[in-house]
N, C-alpha and C positions, 0 to 999 in steps of 0.2 A: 252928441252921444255916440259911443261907439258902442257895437255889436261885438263882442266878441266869439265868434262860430257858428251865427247867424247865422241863416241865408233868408232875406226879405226875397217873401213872393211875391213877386209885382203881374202874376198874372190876372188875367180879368177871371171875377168867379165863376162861369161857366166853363171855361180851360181847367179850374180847380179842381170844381165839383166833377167833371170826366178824367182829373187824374185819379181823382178819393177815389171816384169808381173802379177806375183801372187798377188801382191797389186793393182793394176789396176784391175784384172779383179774381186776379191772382193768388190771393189769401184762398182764399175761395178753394180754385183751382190746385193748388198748392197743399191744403188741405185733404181733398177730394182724393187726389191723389196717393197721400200718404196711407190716409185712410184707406183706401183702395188697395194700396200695396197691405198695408198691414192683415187685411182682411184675406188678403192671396197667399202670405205666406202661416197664414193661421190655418186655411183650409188647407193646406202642403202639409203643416205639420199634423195635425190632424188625420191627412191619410199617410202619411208615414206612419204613423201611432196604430193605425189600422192595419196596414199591412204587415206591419210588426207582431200586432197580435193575433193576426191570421194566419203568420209564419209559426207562430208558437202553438198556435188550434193544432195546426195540420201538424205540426211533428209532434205532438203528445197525441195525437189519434191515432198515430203512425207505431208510435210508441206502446199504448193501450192494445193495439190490435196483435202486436209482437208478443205481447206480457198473455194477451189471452192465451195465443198460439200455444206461446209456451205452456201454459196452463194446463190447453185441452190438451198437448200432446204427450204433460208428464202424468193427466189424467186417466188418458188411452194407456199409457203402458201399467200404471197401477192397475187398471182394469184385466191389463194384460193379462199381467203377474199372476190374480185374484182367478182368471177364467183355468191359468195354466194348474195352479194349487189346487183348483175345485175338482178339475177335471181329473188329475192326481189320486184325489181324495175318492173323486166316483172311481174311478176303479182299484183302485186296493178296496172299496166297499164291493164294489163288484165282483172281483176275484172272491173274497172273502166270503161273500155271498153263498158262489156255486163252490166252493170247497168243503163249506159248511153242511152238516145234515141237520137236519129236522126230525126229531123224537118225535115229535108231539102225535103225527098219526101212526108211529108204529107204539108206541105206546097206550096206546087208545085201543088200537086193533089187539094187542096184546090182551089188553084188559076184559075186551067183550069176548076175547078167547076162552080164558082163565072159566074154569068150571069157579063156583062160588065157595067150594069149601077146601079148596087150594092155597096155601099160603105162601108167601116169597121170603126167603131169609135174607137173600141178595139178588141183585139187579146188577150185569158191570155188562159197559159195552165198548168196543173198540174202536175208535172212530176208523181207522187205520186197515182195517179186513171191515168194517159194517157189522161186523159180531157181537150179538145177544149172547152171556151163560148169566144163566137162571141157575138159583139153588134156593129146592122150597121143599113144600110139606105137602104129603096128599095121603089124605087116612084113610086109601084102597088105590087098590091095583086098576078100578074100573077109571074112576076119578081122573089116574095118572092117563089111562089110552083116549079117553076123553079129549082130554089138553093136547097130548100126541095126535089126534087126528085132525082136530079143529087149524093145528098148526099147520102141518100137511098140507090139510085140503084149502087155505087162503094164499092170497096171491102176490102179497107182500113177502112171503119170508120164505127161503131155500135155504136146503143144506142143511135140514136139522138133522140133530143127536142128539139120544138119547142112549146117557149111560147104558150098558147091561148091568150094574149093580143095580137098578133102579125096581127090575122086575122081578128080584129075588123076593122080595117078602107081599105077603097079598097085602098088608096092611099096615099104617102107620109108617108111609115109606117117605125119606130125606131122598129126594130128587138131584139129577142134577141136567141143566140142556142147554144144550148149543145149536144157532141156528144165525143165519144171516138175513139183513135186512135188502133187498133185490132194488138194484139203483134204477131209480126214475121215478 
């Protein structure tokens, strides 16, 4: 009988069984190895992956922190704008203010002047001179020196006038007066 591509082992089995082994434990080793490798380039790619996405953290942090910047700094100038407009606003309020007079205590003081049985046909006053003209009613001559001294003698109003048509009839007399309101 022929073999063909045999190879008959004629060693004794203890030379076998220490090659089995030696093939096995290169299997083994061989193994081990690759193993080994595979498990090396797994932890390699692994931290590339990582530092990949470490590289992307830090430059979108980079990024965020830019975008804030931006934020707060088109924030600050809105604010800007908003202090400049206000501040605007107060003084035209302000000017406006002190250009402005106020009636309300000279017309009060007027009123506690006014004898009771005095009447006003018209009130005009000028903002421009401060000038009161009154045109009223006073049904006696006393009535009328009354009103004329009461004006007089308070410390809100100079410069009054008093028509001389005013004094011609003792009674039933159409008035007319001028007087100004004293700034401060």
């Amino acid at each position: 009988m022929q073999l063909k591509g045999k190879i008959i082992n004629l060693l004794p089995i203890g030379q076998k069984t220490e090659l089995f082994q030696e093939k096995k434990l290169k299997k083994i080793i061989i193994f081990y190895l690759v193993f080994s490798f595979a498990l090396i380039c797994l932890a390699l790619i692994l931290l590339s992956i990582g530092f990949y996405f470490e590289s992307k953290l830090v430059f979108q942090e980079t990024i965020l922190e830019q975008r804030q910047r931006e934020f707060e700094s088109s924030k600050i100038k809105v604010l800007k704008e908003e202090i400049v407009y206000l501040n605007d606003l107060f003084s035209i309020i302000d000017e406006f203010e002190k250009k402005s007079i106020s009636l309300i205590a000279p017309l009060q003081d007027l009123n506690n002047l006014m004898p009771s049985n005095l009447g006003l046909n018209s009130l005009n006053f000028n903002k421009a001179t401060r000038e009161f003209t009154l045109n009223g009613f006073s049904p006696t001559r006393e009535a009328l020196l009354e009103f004329k001294e009461n004006l007089e003698n308070h410390s809100s109003f100079e410069e009054i006038f008093f028509s001389h048509s005013n004094w011609v009839e003792p009674v039933d007399i159409n008035f007319l007066v001028r007087f100004k309101v004293k700034e401060g």
